[in-house]
PyMOL Python script that loads the backbone (N, CA, C, O; Angstrom):
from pymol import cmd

cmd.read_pdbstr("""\
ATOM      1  N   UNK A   1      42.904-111.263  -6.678  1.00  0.00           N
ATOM      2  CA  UNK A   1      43.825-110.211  -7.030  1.00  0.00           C
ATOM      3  C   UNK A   1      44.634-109.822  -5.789  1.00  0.00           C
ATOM      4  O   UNK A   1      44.140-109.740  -4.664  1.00  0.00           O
ATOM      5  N   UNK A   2      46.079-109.563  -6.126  1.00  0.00           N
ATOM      6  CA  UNK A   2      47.087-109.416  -5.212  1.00  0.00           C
ATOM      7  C   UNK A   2      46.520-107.821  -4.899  1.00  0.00           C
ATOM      8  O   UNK A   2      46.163-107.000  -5.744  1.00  0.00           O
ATOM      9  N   UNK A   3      46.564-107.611  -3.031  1.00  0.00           N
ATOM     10  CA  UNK A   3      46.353-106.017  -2.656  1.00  0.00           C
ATOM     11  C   UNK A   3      47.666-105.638  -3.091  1.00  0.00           C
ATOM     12  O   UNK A   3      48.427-106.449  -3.619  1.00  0.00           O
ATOM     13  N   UNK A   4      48.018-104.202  -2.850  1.00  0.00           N
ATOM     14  CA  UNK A   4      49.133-103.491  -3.254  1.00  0.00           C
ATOM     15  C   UNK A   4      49.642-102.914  -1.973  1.00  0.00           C
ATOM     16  O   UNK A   4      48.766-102.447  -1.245  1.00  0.00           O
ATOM     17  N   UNK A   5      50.705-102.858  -1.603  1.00  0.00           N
ATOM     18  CA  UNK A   5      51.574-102.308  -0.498  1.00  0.00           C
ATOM     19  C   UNK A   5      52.041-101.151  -0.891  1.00  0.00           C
ATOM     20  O   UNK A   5      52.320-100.983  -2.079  1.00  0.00           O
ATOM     21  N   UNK A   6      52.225-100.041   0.147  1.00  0.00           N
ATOM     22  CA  UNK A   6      52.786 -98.674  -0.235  1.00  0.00           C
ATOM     23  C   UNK A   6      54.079 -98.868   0.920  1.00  0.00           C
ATOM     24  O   UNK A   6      53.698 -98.795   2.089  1.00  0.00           O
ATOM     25  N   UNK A   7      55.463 -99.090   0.724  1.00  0.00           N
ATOM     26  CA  UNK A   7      56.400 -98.885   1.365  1.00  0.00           C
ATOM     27  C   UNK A   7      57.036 -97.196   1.152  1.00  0.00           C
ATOM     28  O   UNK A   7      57.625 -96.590   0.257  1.00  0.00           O
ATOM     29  N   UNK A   8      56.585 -96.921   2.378  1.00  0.00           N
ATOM     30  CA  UNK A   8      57.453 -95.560   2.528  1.00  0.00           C
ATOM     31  C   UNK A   8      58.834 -95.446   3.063  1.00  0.00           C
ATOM     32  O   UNK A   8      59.389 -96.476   3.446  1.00  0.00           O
ATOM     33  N   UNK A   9      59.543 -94.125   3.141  1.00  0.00           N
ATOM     34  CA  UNK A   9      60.418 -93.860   3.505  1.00  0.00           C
ATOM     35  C   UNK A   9      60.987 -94.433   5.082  1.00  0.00           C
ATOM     36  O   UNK A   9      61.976 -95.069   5.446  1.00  0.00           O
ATOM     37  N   UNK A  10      60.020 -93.949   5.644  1.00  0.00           N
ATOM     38  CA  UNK A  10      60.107 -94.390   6.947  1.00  0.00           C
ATOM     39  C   UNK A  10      60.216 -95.798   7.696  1.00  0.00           C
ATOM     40  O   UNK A  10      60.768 -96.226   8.709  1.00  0.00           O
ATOM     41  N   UNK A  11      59.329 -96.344   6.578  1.00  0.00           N
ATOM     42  CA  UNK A  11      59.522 -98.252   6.872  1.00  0.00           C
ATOM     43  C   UNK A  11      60.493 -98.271   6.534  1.00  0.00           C
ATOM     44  O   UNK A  11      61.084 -98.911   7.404  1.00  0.00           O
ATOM     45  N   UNK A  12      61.577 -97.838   5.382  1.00  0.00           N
ATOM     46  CA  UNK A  12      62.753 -98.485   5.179  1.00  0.00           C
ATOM     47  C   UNK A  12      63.686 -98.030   6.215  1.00  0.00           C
ATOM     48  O   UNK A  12      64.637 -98.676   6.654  1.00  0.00           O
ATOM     49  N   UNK A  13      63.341 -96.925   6.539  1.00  0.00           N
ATOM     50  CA  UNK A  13      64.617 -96.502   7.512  1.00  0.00           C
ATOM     51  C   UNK A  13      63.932 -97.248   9.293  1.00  0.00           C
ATOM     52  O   UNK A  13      64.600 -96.814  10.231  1.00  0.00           O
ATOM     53  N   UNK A  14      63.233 -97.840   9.553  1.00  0.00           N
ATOM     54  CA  UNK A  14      62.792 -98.928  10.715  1.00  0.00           C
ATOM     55  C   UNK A  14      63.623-100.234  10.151  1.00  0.00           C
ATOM     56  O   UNK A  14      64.566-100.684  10.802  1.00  0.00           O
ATOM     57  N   UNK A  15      63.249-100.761   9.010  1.00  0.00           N
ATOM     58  CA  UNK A  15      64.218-101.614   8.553  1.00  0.00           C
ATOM     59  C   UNK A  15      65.422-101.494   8.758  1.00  0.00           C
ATOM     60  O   UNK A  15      66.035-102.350   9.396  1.00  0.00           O
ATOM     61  N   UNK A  16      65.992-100.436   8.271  1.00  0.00           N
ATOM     62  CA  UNK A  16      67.522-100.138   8.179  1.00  0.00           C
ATOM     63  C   UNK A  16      68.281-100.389   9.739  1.00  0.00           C
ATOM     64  O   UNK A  16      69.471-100.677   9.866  1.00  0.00           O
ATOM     65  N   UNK A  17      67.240-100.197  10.948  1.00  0.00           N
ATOM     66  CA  UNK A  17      67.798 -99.778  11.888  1.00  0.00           C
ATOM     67  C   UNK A  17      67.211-101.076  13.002  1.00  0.00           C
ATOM     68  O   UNK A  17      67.381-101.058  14.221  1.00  0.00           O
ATOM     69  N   UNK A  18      66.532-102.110  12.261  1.00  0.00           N
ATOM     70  CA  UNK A  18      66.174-103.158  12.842  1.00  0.00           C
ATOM     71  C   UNK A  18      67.251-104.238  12.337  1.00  0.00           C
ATOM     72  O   UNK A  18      67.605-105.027  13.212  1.00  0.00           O
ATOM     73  N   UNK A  19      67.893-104.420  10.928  1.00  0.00           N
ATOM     74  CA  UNK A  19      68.696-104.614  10.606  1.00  0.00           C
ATOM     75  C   UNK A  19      69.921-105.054  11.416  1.00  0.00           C
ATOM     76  O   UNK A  19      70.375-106.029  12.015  1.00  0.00           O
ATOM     77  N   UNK A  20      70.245-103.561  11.037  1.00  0.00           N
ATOM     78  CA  UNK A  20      71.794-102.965  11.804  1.00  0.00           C
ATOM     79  C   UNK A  20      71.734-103.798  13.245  1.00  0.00           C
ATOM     80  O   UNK A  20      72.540-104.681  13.542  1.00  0.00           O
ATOM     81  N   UNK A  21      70.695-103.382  14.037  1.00  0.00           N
ATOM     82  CA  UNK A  21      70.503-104.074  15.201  1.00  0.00           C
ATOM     83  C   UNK A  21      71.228-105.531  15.549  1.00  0.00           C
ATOM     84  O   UNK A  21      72.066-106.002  16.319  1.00  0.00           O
ATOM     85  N   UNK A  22      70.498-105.861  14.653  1.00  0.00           N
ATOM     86  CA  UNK A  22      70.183-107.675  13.863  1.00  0.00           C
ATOM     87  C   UNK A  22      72.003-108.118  14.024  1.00  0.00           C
ATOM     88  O   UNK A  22      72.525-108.865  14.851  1.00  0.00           O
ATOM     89  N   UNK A  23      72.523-107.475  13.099  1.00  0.00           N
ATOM     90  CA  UNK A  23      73.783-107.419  12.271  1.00  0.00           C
ATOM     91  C   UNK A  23      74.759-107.233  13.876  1.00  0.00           C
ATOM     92  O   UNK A  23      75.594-108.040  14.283  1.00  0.00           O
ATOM     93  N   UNK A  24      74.408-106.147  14.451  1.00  0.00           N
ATOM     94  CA  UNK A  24      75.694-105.502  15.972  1.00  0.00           C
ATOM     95  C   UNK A  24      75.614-106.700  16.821  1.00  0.00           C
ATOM     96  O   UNK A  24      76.522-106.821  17.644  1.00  0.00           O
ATOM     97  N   UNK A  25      74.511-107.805  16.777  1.00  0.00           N
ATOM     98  CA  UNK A  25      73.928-108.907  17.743  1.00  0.00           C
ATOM     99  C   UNK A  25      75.315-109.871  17.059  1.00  0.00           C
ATOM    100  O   UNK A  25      76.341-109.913  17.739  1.00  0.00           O
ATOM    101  N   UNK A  26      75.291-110.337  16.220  1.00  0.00           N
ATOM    102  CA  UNK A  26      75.844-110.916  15.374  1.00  0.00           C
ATOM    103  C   UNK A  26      77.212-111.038  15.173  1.00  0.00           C
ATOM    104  O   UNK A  26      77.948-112.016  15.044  1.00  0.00           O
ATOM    105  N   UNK A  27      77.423-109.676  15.175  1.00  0.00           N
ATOM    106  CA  UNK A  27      79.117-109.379  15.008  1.00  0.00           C
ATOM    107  C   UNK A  27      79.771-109.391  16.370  1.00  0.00           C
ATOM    108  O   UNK A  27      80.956-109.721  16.428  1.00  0.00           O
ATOM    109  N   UNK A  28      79.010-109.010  17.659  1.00  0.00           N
ATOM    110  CA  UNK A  28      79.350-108.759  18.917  1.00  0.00           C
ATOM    111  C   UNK A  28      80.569-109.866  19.356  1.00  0.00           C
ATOM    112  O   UNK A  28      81.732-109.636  19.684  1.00  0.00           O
ATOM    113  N   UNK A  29      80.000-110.876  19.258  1.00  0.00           N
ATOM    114  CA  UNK A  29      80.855-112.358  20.116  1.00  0.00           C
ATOM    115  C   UNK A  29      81.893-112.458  19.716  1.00  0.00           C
ATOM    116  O   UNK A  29      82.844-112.723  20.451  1.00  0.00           O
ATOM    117  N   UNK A  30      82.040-112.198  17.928  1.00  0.00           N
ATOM    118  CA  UNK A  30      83.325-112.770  17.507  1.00  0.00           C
ATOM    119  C   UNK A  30      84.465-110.920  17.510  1.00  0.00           C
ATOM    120  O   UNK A  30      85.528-110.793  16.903  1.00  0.00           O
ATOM    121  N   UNK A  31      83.956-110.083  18.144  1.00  0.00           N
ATOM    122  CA  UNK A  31      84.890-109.139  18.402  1.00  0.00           C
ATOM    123  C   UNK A  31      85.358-109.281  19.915  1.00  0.00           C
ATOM    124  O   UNK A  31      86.401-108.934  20.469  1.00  0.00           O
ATOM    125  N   UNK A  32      84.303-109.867  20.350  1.00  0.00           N
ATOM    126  CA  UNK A  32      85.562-110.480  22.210  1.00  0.00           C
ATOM    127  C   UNK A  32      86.337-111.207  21.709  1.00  0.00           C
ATOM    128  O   UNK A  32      87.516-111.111  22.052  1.00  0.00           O
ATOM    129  N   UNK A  33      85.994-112.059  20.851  1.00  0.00           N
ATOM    130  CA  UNK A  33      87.126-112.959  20.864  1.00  0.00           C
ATOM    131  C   UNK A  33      88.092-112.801  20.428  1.00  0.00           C
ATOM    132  O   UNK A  33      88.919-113.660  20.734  1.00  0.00           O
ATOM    133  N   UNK A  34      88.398-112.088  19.836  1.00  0.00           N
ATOM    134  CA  UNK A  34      88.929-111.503  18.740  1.00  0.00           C
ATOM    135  C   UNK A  34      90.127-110.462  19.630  1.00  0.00           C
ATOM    136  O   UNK A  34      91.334-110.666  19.499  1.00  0.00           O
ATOM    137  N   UNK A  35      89.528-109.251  20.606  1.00  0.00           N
ATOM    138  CA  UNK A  35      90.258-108.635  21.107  1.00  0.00           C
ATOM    139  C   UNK A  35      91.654-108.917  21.956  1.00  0.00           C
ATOM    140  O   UNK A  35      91.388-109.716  22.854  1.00  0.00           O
ATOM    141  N   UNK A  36      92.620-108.651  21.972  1.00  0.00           N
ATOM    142  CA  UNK A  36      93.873-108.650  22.426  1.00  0.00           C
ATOM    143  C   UNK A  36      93.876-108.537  23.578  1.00  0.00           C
ATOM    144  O   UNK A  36      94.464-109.303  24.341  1.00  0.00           O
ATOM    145  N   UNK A  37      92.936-107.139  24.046  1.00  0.00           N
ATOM    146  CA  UNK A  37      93.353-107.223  25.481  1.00  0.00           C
ATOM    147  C   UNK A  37      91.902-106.845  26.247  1.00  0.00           C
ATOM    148  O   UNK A  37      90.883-106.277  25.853  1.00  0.00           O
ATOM    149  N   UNK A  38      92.259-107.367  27.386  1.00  0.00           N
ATOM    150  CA  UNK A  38      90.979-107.111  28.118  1.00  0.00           C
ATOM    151  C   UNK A  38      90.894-106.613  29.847  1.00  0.00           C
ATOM    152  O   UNK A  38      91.717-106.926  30.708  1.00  0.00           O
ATOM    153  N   UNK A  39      89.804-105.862  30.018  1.00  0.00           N
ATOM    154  CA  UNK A  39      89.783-104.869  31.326  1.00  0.00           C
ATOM    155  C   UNK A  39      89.627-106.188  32.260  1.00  0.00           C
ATOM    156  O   UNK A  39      89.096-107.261  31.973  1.00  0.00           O
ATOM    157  N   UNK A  40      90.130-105.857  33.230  1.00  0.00           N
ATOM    158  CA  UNK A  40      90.256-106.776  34.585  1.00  0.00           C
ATOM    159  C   UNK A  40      89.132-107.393  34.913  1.00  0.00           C
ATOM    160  O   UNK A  40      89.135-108.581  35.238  1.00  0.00           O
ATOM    161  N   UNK A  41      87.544-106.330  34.847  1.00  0.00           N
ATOM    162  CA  UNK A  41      85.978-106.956  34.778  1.00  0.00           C
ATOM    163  C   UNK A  41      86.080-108.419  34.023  1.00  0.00           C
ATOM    164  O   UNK A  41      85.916-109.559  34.457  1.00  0.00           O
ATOM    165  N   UNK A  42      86.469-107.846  32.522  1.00  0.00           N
ATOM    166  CA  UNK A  42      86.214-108.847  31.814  1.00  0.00           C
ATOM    167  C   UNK A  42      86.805-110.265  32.203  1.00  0.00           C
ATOM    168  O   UNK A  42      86.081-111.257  32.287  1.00  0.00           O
ATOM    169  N   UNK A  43      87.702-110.283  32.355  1.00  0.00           N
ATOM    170  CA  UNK A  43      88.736-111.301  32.946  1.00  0.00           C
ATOM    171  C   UNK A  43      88.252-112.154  34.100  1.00  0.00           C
ATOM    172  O   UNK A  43      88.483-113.356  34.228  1.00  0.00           O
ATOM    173  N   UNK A  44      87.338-111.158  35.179  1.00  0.00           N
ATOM    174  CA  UNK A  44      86.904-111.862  36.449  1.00  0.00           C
ATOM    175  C   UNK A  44      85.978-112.485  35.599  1.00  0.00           C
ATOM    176  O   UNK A  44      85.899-113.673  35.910  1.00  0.00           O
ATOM    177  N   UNK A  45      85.245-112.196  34.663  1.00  0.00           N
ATOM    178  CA  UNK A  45      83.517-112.671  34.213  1.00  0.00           C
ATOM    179  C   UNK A  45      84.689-113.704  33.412  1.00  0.00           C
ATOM    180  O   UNK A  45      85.116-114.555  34.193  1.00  0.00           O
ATOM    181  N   UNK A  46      85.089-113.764  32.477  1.00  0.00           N
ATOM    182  CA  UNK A  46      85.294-114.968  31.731  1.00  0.00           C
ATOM    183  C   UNK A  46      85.993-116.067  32.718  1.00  0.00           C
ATOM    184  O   UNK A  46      85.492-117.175  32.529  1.00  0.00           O
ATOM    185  N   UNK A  47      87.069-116.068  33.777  1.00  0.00           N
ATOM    186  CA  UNK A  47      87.183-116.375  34.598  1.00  0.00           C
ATOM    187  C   UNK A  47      86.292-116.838  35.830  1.00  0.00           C
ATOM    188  O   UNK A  47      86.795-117.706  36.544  1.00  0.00           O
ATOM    189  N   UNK A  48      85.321-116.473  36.088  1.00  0.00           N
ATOM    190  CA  UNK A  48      84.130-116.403  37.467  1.00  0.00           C
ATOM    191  C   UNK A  48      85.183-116.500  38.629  1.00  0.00           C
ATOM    192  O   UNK A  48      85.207-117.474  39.382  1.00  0.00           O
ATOM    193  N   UNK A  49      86.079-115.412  38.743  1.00  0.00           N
ATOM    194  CA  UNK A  49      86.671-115.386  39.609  1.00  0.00           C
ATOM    195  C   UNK A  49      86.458-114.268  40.671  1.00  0.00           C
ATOM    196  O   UNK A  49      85.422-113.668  40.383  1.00  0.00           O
ATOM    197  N   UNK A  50      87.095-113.716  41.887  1.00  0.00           N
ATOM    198  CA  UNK A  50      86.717-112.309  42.542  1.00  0.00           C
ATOM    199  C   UNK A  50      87.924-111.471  42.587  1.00  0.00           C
ATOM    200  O   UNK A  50      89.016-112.005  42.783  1.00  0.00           O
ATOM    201  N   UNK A  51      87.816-110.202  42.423  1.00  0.00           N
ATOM    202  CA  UNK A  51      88.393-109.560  42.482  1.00  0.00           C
ATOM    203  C   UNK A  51      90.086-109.722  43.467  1.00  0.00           C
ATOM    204  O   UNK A  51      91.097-109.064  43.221  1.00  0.00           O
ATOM    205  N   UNK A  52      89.998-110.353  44.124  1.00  0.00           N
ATOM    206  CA  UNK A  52      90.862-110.896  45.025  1.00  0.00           C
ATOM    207  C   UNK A  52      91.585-111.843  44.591  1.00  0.00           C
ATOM    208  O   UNK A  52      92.812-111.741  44.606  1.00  0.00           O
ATOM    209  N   UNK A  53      90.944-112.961  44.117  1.00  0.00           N
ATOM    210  CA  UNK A  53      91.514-114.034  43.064  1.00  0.00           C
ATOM    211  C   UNK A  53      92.353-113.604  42.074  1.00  0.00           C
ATOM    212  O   UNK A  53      93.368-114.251  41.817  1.00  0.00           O
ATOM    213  N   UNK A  54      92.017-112.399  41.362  1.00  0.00           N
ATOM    214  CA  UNK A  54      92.545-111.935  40.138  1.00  0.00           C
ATOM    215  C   UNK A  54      94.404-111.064  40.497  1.00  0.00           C
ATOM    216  O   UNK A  54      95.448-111.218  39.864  1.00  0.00           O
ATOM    217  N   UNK A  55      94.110-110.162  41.794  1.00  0.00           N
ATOM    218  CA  UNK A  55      94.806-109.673  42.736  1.00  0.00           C
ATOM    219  C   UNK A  55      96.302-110.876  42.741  1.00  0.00           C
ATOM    220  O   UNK A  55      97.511-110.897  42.510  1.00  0.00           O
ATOM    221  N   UNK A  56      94.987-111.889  43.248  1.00  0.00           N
ATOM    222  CA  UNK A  56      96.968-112.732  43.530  1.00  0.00           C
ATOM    223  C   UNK A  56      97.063-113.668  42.857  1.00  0.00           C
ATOM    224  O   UNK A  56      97.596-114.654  43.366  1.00  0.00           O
ATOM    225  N   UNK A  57      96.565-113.753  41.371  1.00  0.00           N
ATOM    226  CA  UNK A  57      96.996-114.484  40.063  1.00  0.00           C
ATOM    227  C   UNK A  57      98.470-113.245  39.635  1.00  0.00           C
ATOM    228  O   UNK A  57      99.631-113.453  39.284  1.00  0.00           O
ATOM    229  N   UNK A  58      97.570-111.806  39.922  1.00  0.00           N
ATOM    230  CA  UNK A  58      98.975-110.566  39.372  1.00  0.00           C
ATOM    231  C   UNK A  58      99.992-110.809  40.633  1.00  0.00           C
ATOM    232  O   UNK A  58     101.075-110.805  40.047  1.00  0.00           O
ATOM    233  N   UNK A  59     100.220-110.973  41.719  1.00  0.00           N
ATOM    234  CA  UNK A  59     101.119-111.065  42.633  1.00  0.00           C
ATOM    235  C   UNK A  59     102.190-111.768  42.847  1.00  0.00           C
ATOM    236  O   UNK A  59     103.331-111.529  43.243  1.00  0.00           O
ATOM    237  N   UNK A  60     101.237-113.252  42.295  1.00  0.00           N
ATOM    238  CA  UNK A  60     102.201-114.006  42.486  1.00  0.00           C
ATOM    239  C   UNK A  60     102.631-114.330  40.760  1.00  0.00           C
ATOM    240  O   UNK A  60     103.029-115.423  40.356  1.00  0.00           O
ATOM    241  N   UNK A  61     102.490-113.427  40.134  1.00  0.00           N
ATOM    242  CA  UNK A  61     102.980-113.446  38.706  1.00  0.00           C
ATOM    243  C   UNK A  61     102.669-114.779  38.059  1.00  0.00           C
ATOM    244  O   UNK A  61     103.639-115.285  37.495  1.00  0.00           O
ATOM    245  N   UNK A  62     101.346-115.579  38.003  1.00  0.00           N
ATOM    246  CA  UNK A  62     100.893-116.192  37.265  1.00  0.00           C
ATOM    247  C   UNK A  62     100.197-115.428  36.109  1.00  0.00           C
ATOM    248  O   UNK A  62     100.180-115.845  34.951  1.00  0.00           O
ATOM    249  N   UNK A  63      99.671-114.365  36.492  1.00  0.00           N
ATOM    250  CA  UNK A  63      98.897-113.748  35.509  1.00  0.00           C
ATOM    251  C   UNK A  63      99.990-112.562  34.899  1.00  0.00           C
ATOM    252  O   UNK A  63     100.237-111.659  35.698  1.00  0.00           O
ATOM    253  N   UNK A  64     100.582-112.495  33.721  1.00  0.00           N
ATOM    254  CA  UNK A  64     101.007-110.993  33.525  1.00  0.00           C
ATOM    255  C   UNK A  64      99.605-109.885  33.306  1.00  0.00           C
ATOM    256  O   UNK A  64      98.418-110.209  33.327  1.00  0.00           O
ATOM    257  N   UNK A  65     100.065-108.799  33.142  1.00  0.00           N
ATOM    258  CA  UNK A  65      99.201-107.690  33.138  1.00  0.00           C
ATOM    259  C   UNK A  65      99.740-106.493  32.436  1.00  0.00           C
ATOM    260  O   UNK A  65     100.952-106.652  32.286  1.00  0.00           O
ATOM    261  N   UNK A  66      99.363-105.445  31.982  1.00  0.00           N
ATOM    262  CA  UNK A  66      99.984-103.857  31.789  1.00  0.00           C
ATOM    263  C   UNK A  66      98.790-102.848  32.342  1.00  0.00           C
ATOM    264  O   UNK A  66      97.562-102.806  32.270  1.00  0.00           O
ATOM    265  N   UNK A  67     100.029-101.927  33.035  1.00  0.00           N
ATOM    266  CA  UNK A  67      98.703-100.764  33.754  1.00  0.00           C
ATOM    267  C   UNK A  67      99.186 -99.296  32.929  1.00  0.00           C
ATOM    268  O   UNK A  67     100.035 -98.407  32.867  1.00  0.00           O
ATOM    269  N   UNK A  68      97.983 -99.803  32.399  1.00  0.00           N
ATOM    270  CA  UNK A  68      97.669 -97.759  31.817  1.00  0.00           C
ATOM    271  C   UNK A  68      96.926 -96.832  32.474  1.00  0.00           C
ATOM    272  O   UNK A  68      95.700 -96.939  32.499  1.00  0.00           O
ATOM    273  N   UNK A  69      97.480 -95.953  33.000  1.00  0.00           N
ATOM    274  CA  UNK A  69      96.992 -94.454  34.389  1.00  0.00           C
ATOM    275  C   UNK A  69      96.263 -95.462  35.029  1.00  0.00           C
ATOM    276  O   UNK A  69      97.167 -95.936  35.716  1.00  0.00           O
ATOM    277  N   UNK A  70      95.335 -96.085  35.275  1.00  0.00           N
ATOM    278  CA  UNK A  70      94.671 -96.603  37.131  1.00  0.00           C
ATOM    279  C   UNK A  70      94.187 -97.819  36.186  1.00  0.00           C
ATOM    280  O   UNK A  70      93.751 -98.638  36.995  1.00  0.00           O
ATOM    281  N   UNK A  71      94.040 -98.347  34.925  1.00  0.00           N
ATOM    282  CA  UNK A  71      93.271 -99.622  34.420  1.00  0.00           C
ATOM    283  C   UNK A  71      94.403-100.375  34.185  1.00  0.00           C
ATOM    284  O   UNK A  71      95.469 -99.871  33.831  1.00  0.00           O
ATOM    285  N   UNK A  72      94.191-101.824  34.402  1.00  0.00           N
ATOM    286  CA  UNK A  72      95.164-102.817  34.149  1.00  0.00           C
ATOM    287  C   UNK A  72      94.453-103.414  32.843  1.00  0.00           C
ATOM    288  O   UNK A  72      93.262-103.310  32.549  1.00  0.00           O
ATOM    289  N   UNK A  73      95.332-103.977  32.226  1.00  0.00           N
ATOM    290  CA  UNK A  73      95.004-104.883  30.867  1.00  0.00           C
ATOM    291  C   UNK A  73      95.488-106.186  30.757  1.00  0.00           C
ATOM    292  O   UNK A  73      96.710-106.177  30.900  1.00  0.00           O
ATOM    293  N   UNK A  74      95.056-107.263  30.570  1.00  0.00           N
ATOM    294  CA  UNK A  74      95.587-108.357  30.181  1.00  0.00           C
ATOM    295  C   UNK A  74      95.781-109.158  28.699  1.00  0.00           C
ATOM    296  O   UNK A  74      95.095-108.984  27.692  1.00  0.00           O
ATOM    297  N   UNK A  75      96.371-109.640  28.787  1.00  0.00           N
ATOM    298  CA  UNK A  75      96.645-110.122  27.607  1.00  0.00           C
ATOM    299  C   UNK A  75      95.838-111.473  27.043  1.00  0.00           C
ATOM    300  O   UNK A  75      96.223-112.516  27.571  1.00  0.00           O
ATOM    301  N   UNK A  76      94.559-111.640  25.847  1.00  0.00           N
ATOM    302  CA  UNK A  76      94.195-113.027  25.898  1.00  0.00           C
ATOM    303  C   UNK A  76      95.088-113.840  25.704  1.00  0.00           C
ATOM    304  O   UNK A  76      94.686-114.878  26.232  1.00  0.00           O
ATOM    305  N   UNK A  77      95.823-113.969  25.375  1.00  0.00           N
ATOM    306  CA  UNK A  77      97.028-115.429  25.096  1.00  0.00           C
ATOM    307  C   UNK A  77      97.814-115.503  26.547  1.00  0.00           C
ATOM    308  O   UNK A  77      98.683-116.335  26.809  1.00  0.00           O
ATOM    309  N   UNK A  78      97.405-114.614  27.315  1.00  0.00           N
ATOM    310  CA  UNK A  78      97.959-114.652  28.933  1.00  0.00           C
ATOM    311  C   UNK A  78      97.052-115.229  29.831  1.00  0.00           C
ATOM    312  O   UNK A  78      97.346-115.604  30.965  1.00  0.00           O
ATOM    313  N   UNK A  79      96.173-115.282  29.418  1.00  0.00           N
ATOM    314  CA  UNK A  79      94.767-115.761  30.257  1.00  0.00           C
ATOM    315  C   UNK A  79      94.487-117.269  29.255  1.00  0.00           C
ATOM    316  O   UNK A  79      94.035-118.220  29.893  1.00  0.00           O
ATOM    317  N   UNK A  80      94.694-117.448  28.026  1.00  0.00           N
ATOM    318  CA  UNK A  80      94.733-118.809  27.491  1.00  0.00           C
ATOM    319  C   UNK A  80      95.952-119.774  27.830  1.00  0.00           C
ATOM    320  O   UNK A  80      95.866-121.002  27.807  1.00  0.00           O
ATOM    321  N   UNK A  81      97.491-118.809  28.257  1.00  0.00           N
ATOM    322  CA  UNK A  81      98.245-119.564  29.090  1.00  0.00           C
ATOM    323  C   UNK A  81      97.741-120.153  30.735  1.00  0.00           C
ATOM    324  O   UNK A  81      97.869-121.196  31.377  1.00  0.00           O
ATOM    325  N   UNK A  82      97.293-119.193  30.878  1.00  0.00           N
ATOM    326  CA  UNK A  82      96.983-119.801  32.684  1.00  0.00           C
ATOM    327  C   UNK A  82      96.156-120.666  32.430  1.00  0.00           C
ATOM    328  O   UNK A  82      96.438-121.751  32.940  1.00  0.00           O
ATOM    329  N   UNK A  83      94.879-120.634  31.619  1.00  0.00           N
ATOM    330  CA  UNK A  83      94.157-121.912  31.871  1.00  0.00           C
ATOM    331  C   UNK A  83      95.072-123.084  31.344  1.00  0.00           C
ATOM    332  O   UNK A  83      95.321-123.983  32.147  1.00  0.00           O
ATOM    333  N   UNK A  84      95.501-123.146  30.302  1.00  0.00           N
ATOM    334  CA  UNK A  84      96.446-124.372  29.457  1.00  0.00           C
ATOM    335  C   UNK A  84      97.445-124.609  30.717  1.00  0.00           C
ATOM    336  O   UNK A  84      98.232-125.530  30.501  1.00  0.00           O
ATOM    337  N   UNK A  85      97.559-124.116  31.716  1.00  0.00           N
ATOM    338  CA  UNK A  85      98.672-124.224  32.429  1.00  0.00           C
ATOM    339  C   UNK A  85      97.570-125.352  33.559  1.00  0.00           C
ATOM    340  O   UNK A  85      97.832-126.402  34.146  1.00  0.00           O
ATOM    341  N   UNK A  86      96.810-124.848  33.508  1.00  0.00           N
ATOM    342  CA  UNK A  86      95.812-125.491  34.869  1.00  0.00           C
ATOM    343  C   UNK A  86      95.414-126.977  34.344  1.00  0.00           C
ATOM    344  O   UNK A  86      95.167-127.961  35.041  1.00  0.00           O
ATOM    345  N   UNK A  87      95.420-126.878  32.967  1.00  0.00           N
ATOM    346  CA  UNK A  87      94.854-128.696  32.386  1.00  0.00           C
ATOM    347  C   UNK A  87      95.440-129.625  32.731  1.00  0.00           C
ATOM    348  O   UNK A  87      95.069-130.777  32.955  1.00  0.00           O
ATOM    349  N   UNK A  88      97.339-128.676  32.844  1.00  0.00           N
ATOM    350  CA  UNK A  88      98.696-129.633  33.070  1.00  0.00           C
ATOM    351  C   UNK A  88      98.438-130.292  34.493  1.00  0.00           C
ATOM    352  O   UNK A  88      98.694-131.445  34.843  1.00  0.00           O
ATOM    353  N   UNK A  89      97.882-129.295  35.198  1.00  0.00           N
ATOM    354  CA  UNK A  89      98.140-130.031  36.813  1.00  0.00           C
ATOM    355  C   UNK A  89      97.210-131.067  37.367  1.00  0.00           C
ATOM    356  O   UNK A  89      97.244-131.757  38.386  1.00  0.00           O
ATOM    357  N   UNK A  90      96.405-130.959  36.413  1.00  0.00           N
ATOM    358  CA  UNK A  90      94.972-131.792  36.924  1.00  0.00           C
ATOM    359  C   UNK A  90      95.218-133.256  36.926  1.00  0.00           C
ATOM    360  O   UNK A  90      94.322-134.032  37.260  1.00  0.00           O
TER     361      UNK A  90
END
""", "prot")
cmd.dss("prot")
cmd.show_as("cartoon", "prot")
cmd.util.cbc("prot")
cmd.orient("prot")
């Protein structure tokens, strides 16, 4: 004979929130990719570049950029140009 389980309130809401968890893991990757624009951090990390590097990609106007009050933003299709630009020279 099958025992009997008592699911309470509380297991479902551990569920609910192990879930969700589950689900934010999931959805995470394809909202970077997804985003338009990105903070200068991000750019060095997808890049593995240094802060300096990034400096005179904006200088010497390989990289465009936009600065809102003290954060700069880039553009992904500006950062998918520079690399597509780098395949050419190789």
């Amino acid at each position: 004979m099958a025992a009997i389980e008592i699911i309470t309130k509380e297991d479902l809401l551990a569920f609910k929130a192990e879930l969700l968890s589950e689900l934010r893991l999931l959805i995470r990757p394809q909202q970077t990719e997804e985003r338009q624009w990105l903070k200068s951090k991000e750019v060095r990390t997808m890049l593995n570049i240094s802060s300096g590097t990034l400096q005179n990609l904006r200088i010497t106007g390989r990289l465009n950029y936009t600065k809102i009050g003290g954060t700069l933003f880039y553009k992904h299709s500006e950062i998918k140009r520079l690399l597509d630009a780098g395949k050419e020279n190789l």
